[in-house]
PLY file of the C-alpha trace (Angstrom):
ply
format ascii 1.0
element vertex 379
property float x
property float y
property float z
element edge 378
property int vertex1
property int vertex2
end_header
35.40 -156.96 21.10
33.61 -157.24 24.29
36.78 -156.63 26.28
37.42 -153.02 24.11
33.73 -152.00 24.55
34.39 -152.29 28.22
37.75 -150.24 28.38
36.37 -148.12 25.58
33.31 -147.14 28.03
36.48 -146.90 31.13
38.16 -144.58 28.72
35.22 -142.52 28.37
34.29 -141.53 31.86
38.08 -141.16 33.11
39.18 -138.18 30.29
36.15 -136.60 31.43
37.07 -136.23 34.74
39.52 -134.08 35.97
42.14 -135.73 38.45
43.35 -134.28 41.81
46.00 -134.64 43.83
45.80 -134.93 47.29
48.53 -133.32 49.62
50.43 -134.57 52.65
49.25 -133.41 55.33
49.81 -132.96 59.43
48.33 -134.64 62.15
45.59 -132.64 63.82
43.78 -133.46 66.76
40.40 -133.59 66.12
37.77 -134.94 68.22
35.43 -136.21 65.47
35.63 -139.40 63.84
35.45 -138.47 60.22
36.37 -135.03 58.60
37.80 -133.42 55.28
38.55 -130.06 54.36
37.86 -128.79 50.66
38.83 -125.77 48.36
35.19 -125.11 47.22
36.32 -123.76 44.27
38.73 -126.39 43.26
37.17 -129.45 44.85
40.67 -130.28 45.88
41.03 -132.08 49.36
43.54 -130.46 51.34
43.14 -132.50 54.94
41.22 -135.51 55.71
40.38 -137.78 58.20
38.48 -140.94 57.50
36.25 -139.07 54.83
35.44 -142.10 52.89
33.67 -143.46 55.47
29.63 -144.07 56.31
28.50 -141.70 58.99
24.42 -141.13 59.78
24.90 -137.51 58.94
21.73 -136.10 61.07
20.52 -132.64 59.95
23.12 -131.88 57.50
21.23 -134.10 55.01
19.30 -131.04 54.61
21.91 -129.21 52.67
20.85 -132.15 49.99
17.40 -131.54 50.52
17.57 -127.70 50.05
19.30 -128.24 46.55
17.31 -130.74 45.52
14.04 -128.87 45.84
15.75 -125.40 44.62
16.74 -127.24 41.70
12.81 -129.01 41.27
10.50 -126.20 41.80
9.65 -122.54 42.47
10.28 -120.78 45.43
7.46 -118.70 44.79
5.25 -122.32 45.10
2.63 -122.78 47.89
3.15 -126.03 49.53
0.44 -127.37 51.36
0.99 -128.86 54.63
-0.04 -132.21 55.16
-1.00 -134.20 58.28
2.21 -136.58 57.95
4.46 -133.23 58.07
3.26 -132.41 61.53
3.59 -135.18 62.54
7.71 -135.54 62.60
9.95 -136.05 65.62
12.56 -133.88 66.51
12.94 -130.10 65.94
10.16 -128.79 63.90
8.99 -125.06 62.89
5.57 -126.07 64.21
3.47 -126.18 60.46
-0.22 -126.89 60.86
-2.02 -129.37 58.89
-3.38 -127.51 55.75
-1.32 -124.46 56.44
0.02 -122.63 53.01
3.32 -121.93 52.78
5.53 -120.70 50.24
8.56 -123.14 49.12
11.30 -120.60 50.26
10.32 -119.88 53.72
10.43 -123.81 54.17
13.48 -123.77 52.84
14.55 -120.91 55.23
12.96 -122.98 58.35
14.49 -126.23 57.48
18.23 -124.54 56.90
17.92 -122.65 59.76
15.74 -123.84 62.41
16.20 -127.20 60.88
12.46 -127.92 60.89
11.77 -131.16 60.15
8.35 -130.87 59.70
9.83 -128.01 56.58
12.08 -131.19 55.37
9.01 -133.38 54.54
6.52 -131.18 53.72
8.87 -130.36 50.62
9.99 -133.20 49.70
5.74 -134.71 49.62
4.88 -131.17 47.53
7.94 -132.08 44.91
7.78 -135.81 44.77
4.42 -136.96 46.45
5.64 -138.81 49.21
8.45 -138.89 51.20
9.24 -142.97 49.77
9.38 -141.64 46.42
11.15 -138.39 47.26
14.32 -140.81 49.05
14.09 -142.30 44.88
14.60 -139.48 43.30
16.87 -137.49 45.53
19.75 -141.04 45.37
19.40 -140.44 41.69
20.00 -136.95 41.66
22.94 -137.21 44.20
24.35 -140.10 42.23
24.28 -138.36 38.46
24.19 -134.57 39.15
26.50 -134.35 41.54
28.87 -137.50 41.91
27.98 -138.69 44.99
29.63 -142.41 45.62
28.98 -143.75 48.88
25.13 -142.12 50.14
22.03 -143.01 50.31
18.84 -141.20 51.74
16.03 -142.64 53.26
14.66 -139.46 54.42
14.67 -135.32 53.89
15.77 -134.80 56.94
18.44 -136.93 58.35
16.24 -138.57 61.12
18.09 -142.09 61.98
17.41 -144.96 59.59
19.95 -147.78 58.86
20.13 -147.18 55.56
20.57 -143.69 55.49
24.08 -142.57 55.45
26.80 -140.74 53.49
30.42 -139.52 53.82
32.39 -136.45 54.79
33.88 -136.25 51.24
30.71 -136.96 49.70
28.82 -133.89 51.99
31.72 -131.66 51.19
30.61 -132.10 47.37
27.50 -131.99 48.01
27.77 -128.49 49.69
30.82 -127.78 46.69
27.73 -128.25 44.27
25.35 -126.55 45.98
26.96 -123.19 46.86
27.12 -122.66 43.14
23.24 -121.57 43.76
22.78 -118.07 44.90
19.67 -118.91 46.67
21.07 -121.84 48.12
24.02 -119.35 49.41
21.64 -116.81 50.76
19.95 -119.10 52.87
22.82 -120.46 53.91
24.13 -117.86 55.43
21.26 -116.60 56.84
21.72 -115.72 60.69
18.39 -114.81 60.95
14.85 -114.62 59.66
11.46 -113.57 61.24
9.43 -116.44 61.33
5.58 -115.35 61.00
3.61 -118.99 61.02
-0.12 -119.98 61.37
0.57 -121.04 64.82
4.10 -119.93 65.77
5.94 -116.23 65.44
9.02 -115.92 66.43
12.50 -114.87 65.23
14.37 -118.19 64.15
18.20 -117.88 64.71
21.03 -119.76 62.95
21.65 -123.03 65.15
25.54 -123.12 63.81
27.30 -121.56 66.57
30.17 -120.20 64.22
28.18 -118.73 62.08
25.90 -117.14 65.12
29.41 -115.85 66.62
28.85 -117.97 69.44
32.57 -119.16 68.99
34.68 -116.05 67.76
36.37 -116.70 64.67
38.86 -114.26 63.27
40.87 -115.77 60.62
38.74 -115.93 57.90
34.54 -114.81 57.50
32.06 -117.84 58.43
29.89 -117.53 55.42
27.47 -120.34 56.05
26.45 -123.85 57.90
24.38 -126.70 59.21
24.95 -128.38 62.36
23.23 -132.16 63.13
22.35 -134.14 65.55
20.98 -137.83 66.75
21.75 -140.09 69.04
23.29 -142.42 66.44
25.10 -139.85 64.48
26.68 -137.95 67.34
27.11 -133.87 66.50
27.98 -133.33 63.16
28.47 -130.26 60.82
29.11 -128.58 57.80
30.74 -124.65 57.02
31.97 -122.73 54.69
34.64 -119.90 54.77
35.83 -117.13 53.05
39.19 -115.73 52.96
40.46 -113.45 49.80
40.22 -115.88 47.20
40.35 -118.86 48.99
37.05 -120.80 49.86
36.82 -123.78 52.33
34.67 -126.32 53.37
34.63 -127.99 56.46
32.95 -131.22 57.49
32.98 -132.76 60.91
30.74 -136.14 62.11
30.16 -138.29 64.22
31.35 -137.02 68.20
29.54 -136.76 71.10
30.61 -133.79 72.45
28.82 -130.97 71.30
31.42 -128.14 71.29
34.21 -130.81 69.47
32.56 -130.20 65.71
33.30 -126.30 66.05
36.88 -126.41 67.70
37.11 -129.58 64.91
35.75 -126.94 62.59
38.09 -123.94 63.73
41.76 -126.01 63.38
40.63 -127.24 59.56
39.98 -124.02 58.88
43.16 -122.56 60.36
44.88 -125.31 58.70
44.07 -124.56 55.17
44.03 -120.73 55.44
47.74 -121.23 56.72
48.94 -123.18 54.13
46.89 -122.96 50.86
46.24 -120.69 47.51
43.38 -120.71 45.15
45.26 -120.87 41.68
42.66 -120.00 38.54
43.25 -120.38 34.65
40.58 -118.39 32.81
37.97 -119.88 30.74
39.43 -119.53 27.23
43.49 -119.55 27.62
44.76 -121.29 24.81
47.60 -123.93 25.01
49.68 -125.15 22.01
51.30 -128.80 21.80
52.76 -130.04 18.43
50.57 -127.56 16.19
47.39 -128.67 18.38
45.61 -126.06 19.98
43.23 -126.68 23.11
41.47 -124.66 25.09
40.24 -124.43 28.61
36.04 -124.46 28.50
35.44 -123.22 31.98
37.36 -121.12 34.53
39.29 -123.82 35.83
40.69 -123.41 39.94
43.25 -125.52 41.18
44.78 -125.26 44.77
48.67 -124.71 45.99
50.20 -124.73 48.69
51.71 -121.14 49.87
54.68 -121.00 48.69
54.83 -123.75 45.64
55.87 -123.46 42.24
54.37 -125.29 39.78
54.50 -126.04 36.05
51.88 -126.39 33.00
52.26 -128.65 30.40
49.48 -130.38 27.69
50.61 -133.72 26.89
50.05 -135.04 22.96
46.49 -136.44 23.93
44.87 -132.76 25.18
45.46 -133.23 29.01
46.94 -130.23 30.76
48.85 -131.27 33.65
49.98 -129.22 36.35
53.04 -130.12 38.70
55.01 -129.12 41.39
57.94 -127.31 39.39
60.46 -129.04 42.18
59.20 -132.21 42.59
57.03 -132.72 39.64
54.11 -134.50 41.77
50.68 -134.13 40.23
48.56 -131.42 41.58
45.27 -131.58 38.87
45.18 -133.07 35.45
42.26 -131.96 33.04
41.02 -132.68 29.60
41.18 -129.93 27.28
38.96 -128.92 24.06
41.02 -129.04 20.81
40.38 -126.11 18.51
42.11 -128.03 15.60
41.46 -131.92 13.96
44.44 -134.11 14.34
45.91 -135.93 11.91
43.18 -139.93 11.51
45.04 -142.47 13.62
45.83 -145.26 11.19
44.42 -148.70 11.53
46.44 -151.48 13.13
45.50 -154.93 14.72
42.77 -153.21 17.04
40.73 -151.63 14.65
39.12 -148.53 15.12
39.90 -149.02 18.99
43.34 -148.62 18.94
43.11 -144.60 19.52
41.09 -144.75 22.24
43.12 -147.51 24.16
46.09 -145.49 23.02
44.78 -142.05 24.83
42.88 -144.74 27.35
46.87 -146.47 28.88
48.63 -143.00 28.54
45.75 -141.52 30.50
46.32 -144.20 32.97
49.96 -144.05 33.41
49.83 -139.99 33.35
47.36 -139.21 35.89
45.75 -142.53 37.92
50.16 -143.86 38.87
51.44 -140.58 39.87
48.62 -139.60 42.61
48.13 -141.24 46.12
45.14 -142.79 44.83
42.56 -143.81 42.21
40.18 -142.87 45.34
40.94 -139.45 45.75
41.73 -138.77 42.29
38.14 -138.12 41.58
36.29 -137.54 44.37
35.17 -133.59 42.89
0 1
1 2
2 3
3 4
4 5
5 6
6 7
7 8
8 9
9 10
10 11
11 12
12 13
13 14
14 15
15 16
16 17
17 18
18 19
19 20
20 21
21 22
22 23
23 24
24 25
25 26
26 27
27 28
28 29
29 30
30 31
31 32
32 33
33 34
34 35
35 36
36 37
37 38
38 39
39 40
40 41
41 42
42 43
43 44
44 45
45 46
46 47
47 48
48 49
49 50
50 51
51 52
52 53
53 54
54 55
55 56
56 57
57 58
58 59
59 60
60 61
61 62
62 63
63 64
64 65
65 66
66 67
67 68
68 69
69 70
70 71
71 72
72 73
73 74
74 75
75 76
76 77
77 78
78 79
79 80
80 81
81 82
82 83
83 84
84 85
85 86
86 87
87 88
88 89
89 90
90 91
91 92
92 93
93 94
94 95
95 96
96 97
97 98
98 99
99 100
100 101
101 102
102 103
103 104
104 105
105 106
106 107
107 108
108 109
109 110
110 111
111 112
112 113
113 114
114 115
115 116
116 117
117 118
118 119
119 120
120 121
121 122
122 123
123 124
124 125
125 126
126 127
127 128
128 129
129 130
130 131
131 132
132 133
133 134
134 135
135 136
136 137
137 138
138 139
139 140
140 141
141 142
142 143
143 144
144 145
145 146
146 147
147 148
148 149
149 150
150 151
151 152
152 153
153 154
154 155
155 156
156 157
157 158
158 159
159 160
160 161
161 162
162 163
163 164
164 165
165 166
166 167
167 168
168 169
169 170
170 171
171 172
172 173
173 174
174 175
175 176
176 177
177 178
178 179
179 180
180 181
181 182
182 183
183 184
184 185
185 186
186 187
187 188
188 189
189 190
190 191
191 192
192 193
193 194
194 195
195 196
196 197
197 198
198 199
199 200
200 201
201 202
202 203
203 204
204 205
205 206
206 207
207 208
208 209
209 210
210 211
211 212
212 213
213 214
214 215
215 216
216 217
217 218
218 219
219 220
220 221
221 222
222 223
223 224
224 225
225 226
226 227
227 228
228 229
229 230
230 231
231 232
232 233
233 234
234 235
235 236
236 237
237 238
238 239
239 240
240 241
241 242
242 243
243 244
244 245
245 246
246 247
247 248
248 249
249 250
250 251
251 252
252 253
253 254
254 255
255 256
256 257
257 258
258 259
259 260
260 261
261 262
262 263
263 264
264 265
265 266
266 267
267 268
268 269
269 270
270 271
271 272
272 273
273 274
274 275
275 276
276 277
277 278
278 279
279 280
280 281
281 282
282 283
283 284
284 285
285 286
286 287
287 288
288 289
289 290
290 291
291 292
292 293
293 294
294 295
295 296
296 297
297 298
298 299
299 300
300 301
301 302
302 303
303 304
304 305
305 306
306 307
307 308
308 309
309 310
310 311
311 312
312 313
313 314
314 315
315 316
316 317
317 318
318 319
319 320
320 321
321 322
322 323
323 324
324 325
325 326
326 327
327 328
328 329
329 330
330 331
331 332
332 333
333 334
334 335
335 336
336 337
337 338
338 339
339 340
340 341
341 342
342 343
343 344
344 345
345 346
346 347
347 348
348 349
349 350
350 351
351 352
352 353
353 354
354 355
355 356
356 357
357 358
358 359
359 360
360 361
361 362
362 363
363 364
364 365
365 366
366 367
367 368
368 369
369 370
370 371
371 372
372 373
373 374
374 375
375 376
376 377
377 378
């Protein structure tokens, strides 16, 4: 019983996850020890270099930040300043103790001025402290968005042992996050008048791309957060938008500052070349042995240009889509029946003989055809 409870709960979490394929790719040179390129739609990774590994990730941890507190208060609330926030090494957008500030401008000066001073001064307003805000934020990364290999010590990426992540867990990160308009806006932001108690200026994107300091014609640079420390090297995170096709880009760990950006501009080039954003509208109906199921949300898948591919909903609900020529798995997703089957009858397994039925076809399916249970999925 104990051994069906466990594969029961296995069952559970794999159908409702949708798996991924991950395509061959070619060798670029890049300059940075750890990158991936995503669809931002699909979550698909279409190029990637070392992504599972732990990088510091410096001031991109504020991506996670900004969500985080979008997601946990107003941004219409006045945040006090406190002592502690002033306080913080690094690049700051000079806050006084007891100045008033409302939650979006912080947000606006930790995105793009990458104040840390902004970083903790929100994260002590939402959570009290900045020990109890590192808590909450794991949590949140872990359960809302999927995260599987980070863990934050701080708001603002400011070098601690234990505070680290991936480049395929910061690409979903960012994934999840762009679904927030605000999050988007400020994101993109290449500019914003910056009227403090004791500093006025006009705060300018620090991502160079985005800024046009590196010309960029293939596709529109629609937002981004650069990093640094001396531990982490340069690292950085865009997005871009071409037709329907949405990338993001993640570069870390190198110490040359210009390498993220010319990192940046060949992943970009790379999967504007050779990919398409494939969609299948919330609400098509599919039809397997009298079954029907339906697909709950819009759901995007990526191609590459070029390649046809083939639908097909097994006997268990799972719509698989495959190369039409070679038949390799490109995603694999749960559907929602619309009809009761038939009760499974009884045999030696008892009422757990359904689920481990669905639970080894699910296995052989989708997990043996891909490259790997670790990509399969990582969005």
């Amino acid at each position: 019983m104990k051994v069906y409870s466990i594969l029961l709960f296995c069952a559970a979490i794999l159908l409702l996850m949708p798996g991924r394929h991950v395509f061959a790719q070619e060798e670029l040179q890049l300059m940075s020890e750890s990158t991936v390129l995503v669809d931002a739609k699909s979550g698909q990774i279409l190029y990637g270099k070392n992504e599972t590994e732990r990088m510091n990730p410096a001031s991109i941890t504020k991506i996670a930040t900004a969500i985080y507190a979008i997601e946990h208060s107003n941004l219409d609330e006045q945040v006090t300043v406190s002592e502690q926030a002033t306080m913080v090494e690094g690049t700051r957008v000079y806050l006084e103790a007891g100045e008033v500030v409302p939650m979006e401008k912080l947000l606006t000066g930790m995105l793009m001025n990458s104040g840390n001073d902004a970083a903790v001064a929100i994260a002590e307003h939402i959570d009290g402290s900045v020990a109890q805000f590192s808590k909450n934020i794991n949590k949140y990364l872990t359960n809302k968005i999927g995260v599987t290999n980070t863990h934050f010590e701080n708001p603002n990426g400011l070098y601690n042992e234990n505070h680290y992540t991936t480049a395929a867990d910061m690409a979903k990160i960012t994934k999840y996050a762009l679904a927030n308009d605000t999050f988007r806006k400020i994101f993109g932001m290449k500019e914003y008048h910056w009227d403090g108690q004791s500093w006025d200026t006009t705060l300018l994107t620090h991502h160079r791309l985005l800024k046009g300091e590196f010309p960029y014609e293939t596709a529109t640079i629609t937002g981004g957060k650069n990093g640094f420390i001396n531990e982490a090297g340069f690292t950085l995170v865009t997005t871009a938008e071409k037709d329907n096709l949405e990338l993001i880009a993640v570069t870390m760990k190198t110490n040359f500052k210009d390498a993220p950006y010319s990192d940046t501009i060949q992943l970009l080039d790379y999967g504007f070349t050779n990919f398409t954003s494939e969609m299948i509208p919330k609400g098509t109906i599919f039809t397997e042995d009298g079954m029907k199921y339906m697909v709950e949300e819009d759901l995007y898948f990526t191609t590459k240009d070029g390649q046809d591919y083939k639908q097909m909903v097994d006997s268990h609900g799972v719509l698989h889509i495959e190369d039409n020529d070679t038949d390799q798995l490109i995603v694999s997703v749960p559907l929602h029946p619309l009809n009761a089957p038939e009760p499974a009858k009884k045999d030696d397994q008892g009422i757990f003989a359904p689920v481990m039925d669905h639970f080894l076809h699910y296995l052989s399916a989708v997990l043996i055809p891909t490259t790997g249970i670790a990509y399969l999925f990582h969005f």
